[in-house]
C-alpha positions in Angstrom: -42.5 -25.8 -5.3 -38.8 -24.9 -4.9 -36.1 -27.4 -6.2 -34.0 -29.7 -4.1 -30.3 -28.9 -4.4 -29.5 -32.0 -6.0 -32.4 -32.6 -8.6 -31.2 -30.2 -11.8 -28.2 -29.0 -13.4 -26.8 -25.8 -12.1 -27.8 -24.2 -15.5 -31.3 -25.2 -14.5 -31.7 -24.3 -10.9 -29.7 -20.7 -11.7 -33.3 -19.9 -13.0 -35.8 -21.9 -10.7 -34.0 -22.7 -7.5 -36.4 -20.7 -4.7 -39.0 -19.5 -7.0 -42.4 -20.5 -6.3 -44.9 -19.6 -8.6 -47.1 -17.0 -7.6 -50.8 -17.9 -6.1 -52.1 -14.8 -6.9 -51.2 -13.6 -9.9 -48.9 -15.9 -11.4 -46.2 -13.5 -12.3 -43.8 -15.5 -14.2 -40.6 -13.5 -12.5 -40.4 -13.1 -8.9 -42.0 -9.9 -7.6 -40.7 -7.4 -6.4 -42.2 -6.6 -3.1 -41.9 -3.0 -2.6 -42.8 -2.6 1.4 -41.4 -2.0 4.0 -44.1 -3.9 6.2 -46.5 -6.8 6.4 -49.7 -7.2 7.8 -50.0 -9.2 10.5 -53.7 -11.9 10.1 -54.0 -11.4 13.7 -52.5 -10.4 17.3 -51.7 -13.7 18.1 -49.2 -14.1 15.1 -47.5 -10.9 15.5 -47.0 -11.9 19.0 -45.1 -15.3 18.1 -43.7 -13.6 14.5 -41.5 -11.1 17.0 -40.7 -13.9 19.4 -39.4 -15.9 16.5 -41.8 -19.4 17.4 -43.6 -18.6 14.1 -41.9 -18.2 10.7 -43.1 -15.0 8.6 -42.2 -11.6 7.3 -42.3 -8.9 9.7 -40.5 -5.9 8.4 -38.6 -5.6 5.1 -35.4 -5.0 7.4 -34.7 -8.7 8.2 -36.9 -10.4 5.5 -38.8 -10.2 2.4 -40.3 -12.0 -0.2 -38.4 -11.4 -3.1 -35.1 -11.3 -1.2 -36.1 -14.7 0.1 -35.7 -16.1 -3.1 -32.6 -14.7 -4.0 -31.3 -15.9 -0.5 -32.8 -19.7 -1.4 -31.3 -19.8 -4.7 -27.7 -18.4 -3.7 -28.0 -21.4 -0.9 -29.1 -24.0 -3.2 -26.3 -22.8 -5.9 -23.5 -23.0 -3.3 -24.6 -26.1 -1.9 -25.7 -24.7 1.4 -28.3 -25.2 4.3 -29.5 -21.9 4.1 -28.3 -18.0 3.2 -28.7 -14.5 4.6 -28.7 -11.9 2.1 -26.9 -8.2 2.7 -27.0 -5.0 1.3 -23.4 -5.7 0.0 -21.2 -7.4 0.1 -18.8 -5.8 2.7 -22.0 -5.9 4.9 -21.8 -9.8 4.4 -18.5 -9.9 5.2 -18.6 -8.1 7.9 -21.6 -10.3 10.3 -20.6 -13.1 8.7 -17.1 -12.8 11.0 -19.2 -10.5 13.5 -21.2 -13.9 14.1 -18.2 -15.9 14.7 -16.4 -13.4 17.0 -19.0 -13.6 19.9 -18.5 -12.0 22.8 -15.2 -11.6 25.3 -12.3 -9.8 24.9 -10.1 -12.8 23.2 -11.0 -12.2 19.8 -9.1 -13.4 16.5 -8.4 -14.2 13.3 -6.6 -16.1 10.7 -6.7 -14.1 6.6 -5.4 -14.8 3.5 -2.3 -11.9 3.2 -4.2 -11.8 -0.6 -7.8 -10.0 0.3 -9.8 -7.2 -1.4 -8.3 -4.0 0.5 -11.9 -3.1 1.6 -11.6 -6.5 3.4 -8.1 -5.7 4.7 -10.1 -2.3 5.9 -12.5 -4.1 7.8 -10.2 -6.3 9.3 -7.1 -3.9 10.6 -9.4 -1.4 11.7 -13.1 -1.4 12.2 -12.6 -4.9 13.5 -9.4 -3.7 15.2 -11.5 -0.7 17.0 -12.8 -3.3 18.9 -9.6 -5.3 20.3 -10.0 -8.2 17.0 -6.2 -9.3 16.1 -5.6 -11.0 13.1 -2.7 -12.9 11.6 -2.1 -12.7 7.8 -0.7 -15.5 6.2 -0.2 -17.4 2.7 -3.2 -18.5 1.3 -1.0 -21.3 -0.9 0.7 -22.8 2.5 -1.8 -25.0 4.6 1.4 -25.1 7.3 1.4 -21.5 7.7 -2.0 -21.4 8.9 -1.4 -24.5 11.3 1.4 -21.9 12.7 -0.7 -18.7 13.3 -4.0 -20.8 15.3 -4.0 -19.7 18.4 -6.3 -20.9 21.4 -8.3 -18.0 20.6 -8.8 -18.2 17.3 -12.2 -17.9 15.8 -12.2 -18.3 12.2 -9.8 -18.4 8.9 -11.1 -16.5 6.3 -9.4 -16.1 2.5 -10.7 -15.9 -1.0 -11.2 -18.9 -3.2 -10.0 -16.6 -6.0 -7.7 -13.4 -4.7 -8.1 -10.2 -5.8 -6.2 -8.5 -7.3 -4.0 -11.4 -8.6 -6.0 -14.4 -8.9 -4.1 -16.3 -5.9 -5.5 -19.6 -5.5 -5.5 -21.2 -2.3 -5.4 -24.6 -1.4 -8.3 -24.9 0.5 -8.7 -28.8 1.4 -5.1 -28.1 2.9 -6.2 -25.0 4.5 -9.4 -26.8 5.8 -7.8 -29.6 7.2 -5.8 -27.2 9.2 -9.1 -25.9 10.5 -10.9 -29.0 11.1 -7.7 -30.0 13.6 -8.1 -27.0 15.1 -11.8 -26.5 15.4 -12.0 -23.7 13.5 -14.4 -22.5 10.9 -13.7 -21.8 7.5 -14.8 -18.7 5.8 -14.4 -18.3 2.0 -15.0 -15.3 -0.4 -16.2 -17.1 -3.8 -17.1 -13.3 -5.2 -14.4 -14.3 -8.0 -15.1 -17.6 -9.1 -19.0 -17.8 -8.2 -20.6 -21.5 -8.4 -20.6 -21.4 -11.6 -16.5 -22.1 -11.2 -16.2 -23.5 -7.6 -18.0 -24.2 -4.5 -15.6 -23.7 -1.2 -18.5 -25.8 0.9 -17.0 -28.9 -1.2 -13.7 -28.3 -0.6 -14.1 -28.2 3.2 -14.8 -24.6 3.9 -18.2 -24.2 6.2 -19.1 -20.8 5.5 -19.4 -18.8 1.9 -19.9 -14.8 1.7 -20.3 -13.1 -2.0 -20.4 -9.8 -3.0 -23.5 -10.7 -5.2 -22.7 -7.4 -6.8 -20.4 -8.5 -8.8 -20.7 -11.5 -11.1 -23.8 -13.1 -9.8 -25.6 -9.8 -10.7 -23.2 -9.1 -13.8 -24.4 -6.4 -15.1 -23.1 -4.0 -12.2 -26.6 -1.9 -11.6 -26.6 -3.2 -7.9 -25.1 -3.6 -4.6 -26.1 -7.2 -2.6 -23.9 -9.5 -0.7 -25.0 -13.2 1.0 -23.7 -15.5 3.4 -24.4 -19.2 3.2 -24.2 -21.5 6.2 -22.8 -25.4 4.8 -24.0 -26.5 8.2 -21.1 -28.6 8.4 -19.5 -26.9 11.8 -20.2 -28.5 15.2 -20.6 -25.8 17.7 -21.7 -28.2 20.0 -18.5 -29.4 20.6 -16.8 -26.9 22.3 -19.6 -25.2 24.2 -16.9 -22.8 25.9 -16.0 -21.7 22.3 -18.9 -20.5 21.0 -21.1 -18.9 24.0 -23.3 -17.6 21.1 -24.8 -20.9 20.4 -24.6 -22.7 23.4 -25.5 -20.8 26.3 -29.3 -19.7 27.0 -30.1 -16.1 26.8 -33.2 -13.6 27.0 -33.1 -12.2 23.3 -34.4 -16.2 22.0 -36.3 -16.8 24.9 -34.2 -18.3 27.2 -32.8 -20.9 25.1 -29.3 -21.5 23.7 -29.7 -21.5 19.7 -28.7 -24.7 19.2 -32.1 -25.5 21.2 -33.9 -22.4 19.2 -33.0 -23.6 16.1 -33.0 -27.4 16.3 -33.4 -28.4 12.5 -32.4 -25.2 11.1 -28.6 -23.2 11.4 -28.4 -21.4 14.6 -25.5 -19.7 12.9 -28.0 -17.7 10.0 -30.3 -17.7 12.5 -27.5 -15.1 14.3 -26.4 -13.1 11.7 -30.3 -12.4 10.6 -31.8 -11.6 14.1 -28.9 -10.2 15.9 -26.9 -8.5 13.1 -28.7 -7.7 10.2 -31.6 -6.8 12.7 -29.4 -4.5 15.2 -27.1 -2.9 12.3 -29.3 -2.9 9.0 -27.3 -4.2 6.7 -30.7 -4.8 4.7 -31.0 -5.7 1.0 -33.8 -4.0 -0.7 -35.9 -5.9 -2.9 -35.4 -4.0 -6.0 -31.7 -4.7 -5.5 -32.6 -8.3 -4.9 -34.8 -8.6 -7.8 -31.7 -7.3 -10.1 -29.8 -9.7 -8.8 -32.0 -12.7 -9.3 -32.0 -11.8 -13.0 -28.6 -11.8 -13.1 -28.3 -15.3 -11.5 -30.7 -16.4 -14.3 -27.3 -16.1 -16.9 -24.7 -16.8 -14.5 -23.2 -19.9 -16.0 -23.2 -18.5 -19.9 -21.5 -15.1 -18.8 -19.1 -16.4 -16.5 -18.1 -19.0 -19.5 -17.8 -16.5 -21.9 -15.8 -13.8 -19.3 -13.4 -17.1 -18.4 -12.7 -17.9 -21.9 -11.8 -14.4 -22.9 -10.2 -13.7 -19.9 -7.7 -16.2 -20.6 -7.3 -15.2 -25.0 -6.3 -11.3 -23.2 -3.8 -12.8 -20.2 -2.2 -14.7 -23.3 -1.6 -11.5 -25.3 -0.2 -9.9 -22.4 2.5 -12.4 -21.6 3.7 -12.4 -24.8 4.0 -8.4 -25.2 7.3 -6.4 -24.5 5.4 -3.6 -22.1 4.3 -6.3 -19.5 6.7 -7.6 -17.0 5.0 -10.4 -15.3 1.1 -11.8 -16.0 -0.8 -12.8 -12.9 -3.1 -15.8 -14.0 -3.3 -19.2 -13.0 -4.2 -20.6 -16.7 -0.9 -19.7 -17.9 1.8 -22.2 -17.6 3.9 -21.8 -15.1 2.0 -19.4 -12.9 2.7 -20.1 -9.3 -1.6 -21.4 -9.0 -1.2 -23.6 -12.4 -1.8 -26.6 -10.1 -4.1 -25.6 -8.0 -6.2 -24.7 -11.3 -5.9 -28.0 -12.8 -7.0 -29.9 -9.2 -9.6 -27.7 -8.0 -11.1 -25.3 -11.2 -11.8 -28.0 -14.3 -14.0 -25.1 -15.4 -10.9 -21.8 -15.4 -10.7 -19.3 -13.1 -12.5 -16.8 -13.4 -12.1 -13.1 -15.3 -10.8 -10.9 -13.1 -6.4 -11.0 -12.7 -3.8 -8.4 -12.6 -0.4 -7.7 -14.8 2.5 -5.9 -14.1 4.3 -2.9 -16.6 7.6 -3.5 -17.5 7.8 0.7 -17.1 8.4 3.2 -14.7 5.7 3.6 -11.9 5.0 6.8 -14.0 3.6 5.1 -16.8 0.7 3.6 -15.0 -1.6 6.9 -15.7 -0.8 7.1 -19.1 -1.6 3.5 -19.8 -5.0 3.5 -18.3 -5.9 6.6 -19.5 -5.2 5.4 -22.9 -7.5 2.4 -23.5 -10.9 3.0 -24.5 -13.1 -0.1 -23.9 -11.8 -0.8 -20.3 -13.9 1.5 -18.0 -11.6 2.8 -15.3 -14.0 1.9 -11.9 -13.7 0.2 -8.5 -16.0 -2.5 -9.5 -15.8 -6.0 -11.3 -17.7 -8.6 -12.6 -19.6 -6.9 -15.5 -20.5 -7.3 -18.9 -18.1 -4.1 -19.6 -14.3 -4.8 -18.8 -12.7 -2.8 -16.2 -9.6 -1.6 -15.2 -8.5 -0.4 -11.7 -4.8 0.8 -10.1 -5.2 -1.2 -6.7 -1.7 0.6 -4.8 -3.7 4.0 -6.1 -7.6 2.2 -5.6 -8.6 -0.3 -4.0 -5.9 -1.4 -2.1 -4.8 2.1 -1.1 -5.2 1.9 2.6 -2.7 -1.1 2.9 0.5 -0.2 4.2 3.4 -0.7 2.1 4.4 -3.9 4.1 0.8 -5.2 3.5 1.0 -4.6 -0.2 4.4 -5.9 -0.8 2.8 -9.2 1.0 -0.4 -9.3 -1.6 2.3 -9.1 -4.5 1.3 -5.1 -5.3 3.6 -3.2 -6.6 3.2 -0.1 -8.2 3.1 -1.1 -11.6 0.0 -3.7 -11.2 -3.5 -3.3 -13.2 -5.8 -5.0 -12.1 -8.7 -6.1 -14.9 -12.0 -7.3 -15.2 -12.7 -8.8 -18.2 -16.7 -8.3 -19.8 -18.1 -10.1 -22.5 -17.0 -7.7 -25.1 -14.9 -9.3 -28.3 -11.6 -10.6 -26.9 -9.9 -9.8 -30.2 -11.7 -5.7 -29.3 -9.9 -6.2 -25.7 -6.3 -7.6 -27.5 -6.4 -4.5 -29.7 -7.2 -1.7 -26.8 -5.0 -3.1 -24.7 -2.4 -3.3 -27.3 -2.7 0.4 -28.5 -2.1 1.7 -25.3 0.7 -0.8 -24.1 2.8 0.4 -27.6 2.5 3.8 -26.0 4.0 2.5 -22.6 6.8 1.5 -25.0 7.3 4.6 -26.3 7.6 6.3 -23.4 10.2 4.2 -22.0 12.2 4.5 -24.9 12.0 8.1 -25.1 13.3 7.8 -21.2 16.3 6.1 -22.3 17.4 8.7 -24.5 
C-alpha cells in the first residue's frame, strides 16, 4: 500500500511514499516500464479508459506506471492532493500557468522580478506570442503585488528560493495578497525542495519543480512536476475560471468541477488537455532516475546546505568579492525571512559579486578546477555559471538590473564535495582576480 502523507517522517516516505510492491515479481525498486502502450482487458475498458469514466494507463504519453510513482511521492512530499509529472521542468512551468490562463483574450500575470531567465523566456515571449502581459514585481514586498492585480489577473507566480541570488520571498504576505484577490499562487521550490520548505504551507496553492535538479541530484536527467494543494476555490468565481466551470464536449459534457468531483479538476487539466495535446511527457527511465534520487534527498540537501553556507562565509570575508548573496549571512537583505520560514538553511545554490573589472569574470571561472562550468544545478558536483553571459542572457538590461545581475555575478551550485576542497579552489582562483586588478592599477 502507499503511505498517507501524514504517517512517517519525510526521511521515510522520500523512499516509500507511492511505491507499492510489485504483485508480480516483487521487484524491490519500482520498475521501469519501458512501453509506450498498454493493453487494454477488453473493448469495453478502452472505450471508458479514452472517455476518462475509468481510471487506467492508456499510452505512456499521459501516464505510466513508474512515472506514477514518482508523481505520488513528489505529491505526498510537498504536501499535495495530487501531481503531474513533465518532461522538465520548463515543460512544468509552462502548463502549470497554461492551465490557469484559460481561454479569452484578457490574460495576465503577476512574477517575481527574481526568476530563472528560462522562466523570464517563457513568460515575455512564448507566453507573450500569445497576448499574455505580465507585471514583475519584488518578491520581498507583499504591497507591491497588491499594486500590480488587475481584474484580469490569473495567477502570481515567484520562487520560494530565487535564482540566481537566493531571494527569499515572503510568501504568507504574498499569499495573503492573493487570497484577497482571488488569485492563485504558484511557487517554484526547485531551490529549496521539501526537504527545506513546502510553499503549500505557507499559503501558495500550486508547486512546480524542475525535478532535475536537486530531487534527482545527481544531474543524469531531465523531469519537472506540478503539484495541486487543492486549496483554491474555482467555484467561486465561475466567470473567472471558464476552464472548470463551464460544460464542454472534450469531458463529456460536464464542467470539471462535476468531472472530477473528489479529485483536482486542476491536474485533471494540465494531464488531459496539456500534457496530452503538447507532449510534454516524462519517460520512465527518466522517472525511475529520479525516484532514486528522491530516495537521498534529505541527506544530500543537508550536507549541500551546510557546505554551502562554510563557502558563502569564505567568500565574504575575501578581498576579490564585493558583495555575497546569501540569506545565512548576517545582514543579508533575506536574513529574516530565513530565520521565520527556513529553520532548516536555504538551500546550495547563491551568487557573489567580483570586486574586479567585468573582464575578470572569464579568468576567474576558467581558473577553478572542481566547479564544473554548466547551466545546470543541484548536483553532487558544484557548478559555476555567468548568468548576464548564461542563463539569464536574454533579459534586457533593465530586467537584469531588477534581478540584482550585474556583470560581475557568479552564480554557484554547491555539490557534496569537501567544503574545505571548495574554500581552496575558489581561493586559488580569486588570488588571481587580485592579481589582475593590481597589475591594472599600475
Amino acid at each position: 500500500m502507499s503511505l498517507p502523507v501524514t504517517d512517517h517522517d519525510l526521511s521515510t516516505r522520500q523512499i516509500h511514499a507511492g511505491a507499492d510492491h510489485d504483485p508480480g515479481q516483487r521487484t524491490l525498486t519500482v520498475p521501469i516500464y519501458q512501453s509506450a502502450a498498454f493493453e487494454f482487458p477488453d473493448y469495453e475498458a478502452a472505450r471508458q479508459m479514452f472517455a476518462q469514466t475509468r481510471a487506467g494507463f492508456t499510452y505512456t504519453r499521459t501516464g505510466n506506471p513508474t512515472v506514477a510513482v514518482l508523481e505520488q511521492r513528489i505529491s505526498d512530499l510537498e504536501g499535495g492532493v495530487g501531481a503531474v509529472a513533465t518532461g522538465s521542468g520548463q515543460s512544468a512551468v509552462a502548463v502549470a500557468l497554461l492551465a490557469l490562463l484559460g481561454q479569452g483574450e484578457d490574460k495576465h500575470l503577476v512574477a517575481s522580478e527574481k526568476l530563472y531567465g528560462g522562466t523570464v523566456d517563457l513568460l515575455t515571449d512564448s507566453l507573450a506570442d500569445h497576448g499574455v502581459e505580465v507585471d514583475f514585481v519584488d518578491p520581498t514586498v507583499p504591497g507591491a503585488w497588491a499594486a500590480a492585480v488587475r481584474p484580469d489577473t490569473r495567477a502570481f507566480l515567484l520562487e520560494s528560493i530565487g535564482n540566481p541570488l537566493a531571494t527569499l520571498p515572503d510568501l504568507p504576505g504574498i499569499a495573503d495578497v492573493a487570497r484577497a484577490a482571488r488569485v492563485p499562487v504558484v511557487v517554484d521550490n526547485t531551490l529549496a525542495s521539501p526537504a527545506l520548505y513546502r510553499p503549500l504551507e505557507k499559503g501558495a496553492d500550486i508547486v512546480v519543480h524542475s525535478a532535475t535538479k536537486f530531487l534527482g541530484g545527481h544531474g543524469n536527467a531531465l523531469a519537472g512536476a506540478v503539484v495541486d494543494g487543492g486549496t483554491f476555490d474555482w467555484s467561486a468565481q465561475p466567470a473567472r475560471w471558464p476552464q472548470f466551470t463551464r460544460a464542454r464536449a472534450r469531458w463529456g459534457g460536464q464542467s470539471l468541477l462535476d468531472k472530477c468531483a473528489g479529485a483536482s479538476p486542476y491536474l485533471h487539466l494540465v494531464r488531459a488537455k496539456y500534457v496530452h495535446d503538447l507532449g510534454t511527457t516524462l519517460s520512465p527511465f527518466n522517472a525511475s532516475q529520479i525516484l532514486q534520487g528522491t530516495e537521498t534527498l534529505d541527506l544530500r540537501v543537508a550536507r549541500h546546505t551546510a557546505s554551502a553556507l562554510t563557502v558563502a562565509e569564505f567568500l565574504a570575508g575575501h578581498p576579490a568579492v564585493a558583495r555575497v548573496h546569501h540569506p545565512g549571512l548576517p545582514g543579508d537583505p533575506g536574513a529574516g525571512i530565513a530565520a521565520r520560514d527556513f529553520p532548516r538553511g536555504t538551500g546550495s545554490v547563491f551568487s557573489f559579486d567580483l570586486a574586479a573589472p567585468d573582464a575578470a569574470v572569464g579568468p576567474f571561472i576558467d581558473g577553478l578546477r572542481l566547479f564544473k562550468l554548466v547551466a545546470n544545478i543541484g548536483d553532487t558536483r558544484s557548478l559555476v555559471a555567468h548568468p548576464a553571459a548564461m542563463t539569464h542572457c536574454r533579459l534586457t538590461p533593465e530586467q537584469r538590473r531588477a534581478g540584482g545581475i550585474a556583470e560581475t555575478t557568479v552564480r554557484l551550485s554547491i555539490g557534496l564535495e569537501a567544503p574545505q576542497d571548495l574554500v581552496a579552489d575558489l581561493g586559488q582562483a580569486l588570488d588571481t582576480v587580485l592579481e589582475t586588478v593590481s597589475t591594472l592599477r599600475k
